[in-house]
N, C-alpha and C positions, 0 to 999 in steps of 0.2 A: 446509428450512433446518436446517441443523446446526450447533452449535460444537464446535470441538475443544478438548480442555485436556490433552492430555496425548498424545507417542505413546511405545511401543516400544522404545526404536532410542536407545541409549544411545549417548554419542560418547567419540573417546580424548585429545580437548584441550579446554580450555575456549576456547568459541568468543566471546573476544574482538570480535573485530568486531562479531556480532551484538547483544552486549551495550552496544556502542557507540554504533553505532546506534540502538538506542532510547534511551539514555540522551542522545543526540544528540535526537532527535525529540520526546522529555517537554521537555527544556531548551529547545527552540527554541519549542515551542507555550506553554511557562510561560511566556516573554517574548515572546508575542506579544501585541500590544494586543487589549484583547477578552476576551483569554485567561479571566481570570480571572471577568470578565462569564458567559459561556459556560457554564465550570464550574458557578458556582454559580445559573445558569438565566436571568441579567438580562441584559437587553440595552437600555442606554440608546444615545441617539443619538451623543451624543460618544462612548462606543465602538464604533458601528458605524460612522462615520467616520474613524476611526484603525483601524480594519482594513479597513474596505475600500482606504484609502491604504498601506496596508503588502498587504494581498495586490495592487494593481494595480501596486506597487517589486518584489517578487519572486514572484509568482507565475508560469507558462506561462500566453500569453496565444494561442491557436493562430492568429490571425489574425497576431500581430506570429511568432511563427514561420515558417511557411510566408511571409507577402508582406514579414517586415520592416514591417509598417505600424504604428511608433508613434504612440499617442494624443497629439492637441496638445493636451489635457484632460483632467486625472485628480484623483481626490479629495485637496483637502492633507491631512485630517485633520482641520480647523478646522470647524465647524456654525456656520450663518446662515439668518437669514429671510426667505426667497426668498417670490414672490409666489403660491407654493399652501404655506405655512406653512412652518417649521421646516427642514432640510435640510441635507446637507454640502454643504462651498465648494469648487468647483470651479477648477483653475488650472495656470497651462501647469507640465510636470515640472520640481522644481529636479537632476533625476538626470538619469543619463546608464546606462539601459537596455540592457543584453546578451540580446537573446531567447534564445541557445542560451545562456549561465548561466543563464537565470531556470529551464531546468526542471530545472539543479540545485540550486538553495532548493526550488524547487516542492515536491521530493523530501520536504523535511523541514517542510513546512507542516500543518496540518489547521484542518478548519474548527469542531470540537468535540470534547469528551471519549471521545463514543461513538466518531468517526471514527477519533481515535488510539489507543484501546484497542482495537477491533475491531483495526486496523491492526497493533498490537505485539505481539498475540495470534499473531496467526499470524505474524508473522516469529520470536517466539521459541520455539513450536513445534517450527517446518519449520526454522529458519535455523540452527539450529546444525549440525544433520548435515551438511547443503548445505555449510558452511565447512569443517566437519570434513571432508570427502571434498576438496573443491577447494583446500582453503592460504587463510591468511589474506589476504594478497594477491590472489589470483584471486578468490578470492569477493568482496572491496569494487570489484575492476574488473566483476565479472560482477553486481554488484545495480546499480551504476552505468549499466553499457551497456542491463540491461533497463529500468531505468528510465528510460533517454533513448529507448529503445525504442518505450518506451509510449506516452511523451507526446508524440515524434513522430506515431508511429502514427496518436492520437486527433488531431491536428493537422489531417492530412492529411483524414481525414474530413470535418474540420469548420472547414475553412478559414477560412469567413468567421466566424466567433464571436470574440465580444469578451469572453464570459465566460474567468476564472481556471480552469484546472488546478489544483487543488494535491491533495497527498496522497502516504503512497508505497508506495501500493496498488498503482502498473502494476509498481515495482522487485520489491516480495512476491509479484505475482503469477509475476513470474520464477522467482523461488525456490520459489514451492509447483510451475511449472513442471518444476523441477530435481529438487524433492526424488521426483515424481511418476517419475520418468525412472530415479532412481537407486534408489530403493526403493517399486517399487508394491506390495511384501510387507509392509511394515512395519503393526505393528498401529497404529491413532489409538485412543483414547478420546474419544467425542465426547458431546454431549448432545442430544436427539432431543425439541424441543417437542410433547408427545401429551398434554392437560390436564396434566401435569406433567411437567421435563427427566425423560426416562430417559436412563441413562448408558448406552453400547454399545461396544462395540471391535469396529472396521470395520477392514479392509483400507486402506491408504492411496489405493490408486486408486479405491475406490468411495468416499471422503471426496474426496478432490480433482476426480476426476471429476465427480462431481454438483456441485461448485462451478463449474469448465470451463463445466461442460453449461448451469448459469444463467445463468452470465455471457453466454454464445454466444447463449441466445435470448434475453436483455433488449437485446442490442446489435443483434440480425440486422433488418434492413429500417430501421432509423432511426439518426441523428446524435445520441448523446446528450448533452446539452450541459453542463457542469461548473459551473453553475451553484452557488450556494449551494443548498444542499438536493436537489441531484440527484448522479449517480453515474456516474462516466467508465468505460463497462460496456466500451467497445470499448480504452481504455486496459488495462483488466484481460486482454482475451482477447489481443493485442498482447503484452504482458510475460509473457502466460504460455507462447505460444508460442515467444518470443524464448530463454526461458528450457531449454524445453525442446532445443529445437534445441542450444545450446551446452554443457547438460550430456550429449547423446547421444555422445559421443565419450569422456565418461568413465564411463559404463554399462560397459564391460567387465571394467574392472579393480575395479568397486566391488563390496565382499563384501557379501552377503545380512545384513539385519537380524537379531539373536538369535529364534530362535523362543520366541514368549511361553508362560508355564507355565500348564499348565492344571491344573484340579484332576478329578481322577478320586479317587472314593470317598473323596473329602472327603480328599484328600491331594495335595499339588503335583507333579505329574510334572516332573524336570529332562531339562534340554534342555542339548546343549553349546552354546556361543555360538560362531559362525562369525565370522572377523576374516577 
């Protein structure tokens, strides 16, 4: 396991979108019920009642995608004493359900602090180059299409599940798909848990790759199900393939990252920077 925090590979616009986007995703999980519970580690039952009624309103639900089969019972939000104790109230939906919108909320849901900081981590990384190279336009269609990508993808796997999707892990993993495609030279700065972070700078495809490579074998031979507290590994390998496929076509015209300066006898060798 590695974290990144930094790479190489300076860009020549401020990437907008990306920065949107998360500022999209911190706003939407602030105002999500729970939200705040989560953060600061509580989790009473009237808040886990009003989110699991607001994740079963917009979250992907792969069963009601793939067969259309909405639930005739869903959590209102409201907690009652049911006869094995305490418990959310169950009740037919006052909504009116879109499965292919819901995994565009889905996109912008999380189910805690760690989930959407891991998650913004890496799009604000990798996602600015990714925008920088494609337009700001193409890149909000291209995080978009990976993202429905994914959570089709994981759908299709895992048809019968009534568990939520949410996250917008499979759309990132497009993008770190992309950025992998467009600059496997680019130096990362990562940190490398060994009794304490050591910091390193890795090549970008031995830092994405070995993520690829995790994801491929937590997913390979099983359905893994998006449950609260598990991880949609086959949604990640999906959006990062999707990702790569649609940045391969602009792999030719995209210039080589600056080669990063190194120091030789305690002095920084320059390098020109290729555009």
């Amino acid at each position: 396991m590695v974290i990144p925090v930094h790479d190489v590979n300076p860009v020549r616009r401020t990437p907008v979108v990306t920065y949107a986007l998360i500022a999209a995703n911190v706003l939407v999980f602030l105002l999500t019920p729970g939200a705040a519970g989560a953060v600061a580690g509580e989790s009473h039952l009237a808040q886990l009642c009003h989110l699991h009624a607001f994740m079963d309103h917009y979250a992907a639900v792969p069963r009601e995608l793939i067969h259309h089969q909405l639930p005739q019972l869903v959590p209102t939000g409201a907690t009652g004493m049911g006869p094995n104790g305490p418990g959310c109230v169950v009740g037919v939906p006052s909504y009116d359900k879109s499965p292919a919108l819901s995994v565009l909320t889905s996109m912008f849901l999380h189910g805690g602090w760690l989930h959407l900081l891991g998650n913004m981590l890496f799009l604000l990384i990798f996602g600015n180059n990714v925008e920088d190279r494609m337009g700001h336009v193409r890149y909000l269609l291209f995080y978009v299409v990976c993202g429905y990508a994914a959570g089709y993808g994981f759908a299709l796997l895992n048809a019968s599940s009534t568990d939520p999707l949410i996250g917008a892990s499979g759309a990132i993993a497009g993008v770190l798909g992309a950025y992998l495609v467009l600059y496997p030279k680019a130096r990362v700065w990562v940190l490398v848990p060994f009794l304490v972070f050591l910091p390193l700078r890795l090549p970008a495809w031995v830092v994405l790759g070995f993520w690829f490579g995790l994801q491929a074998v937590y997913s390979s031979g099983q359905g893994v199900e998006a449950g609260s507290g598990t991880v949609a590994y086959a949604a990640h390998v999906v959006g990062f393939v999707t990702g790569m496929l649609l940045a391969w076509p602009l792999k030719a015209g995209t210039p080589p990252p600056p080669e990063p300066g190194r120091l030789l006898f305690g002095r920084r060798a320059r390098h020109r920077q290729a555009w």
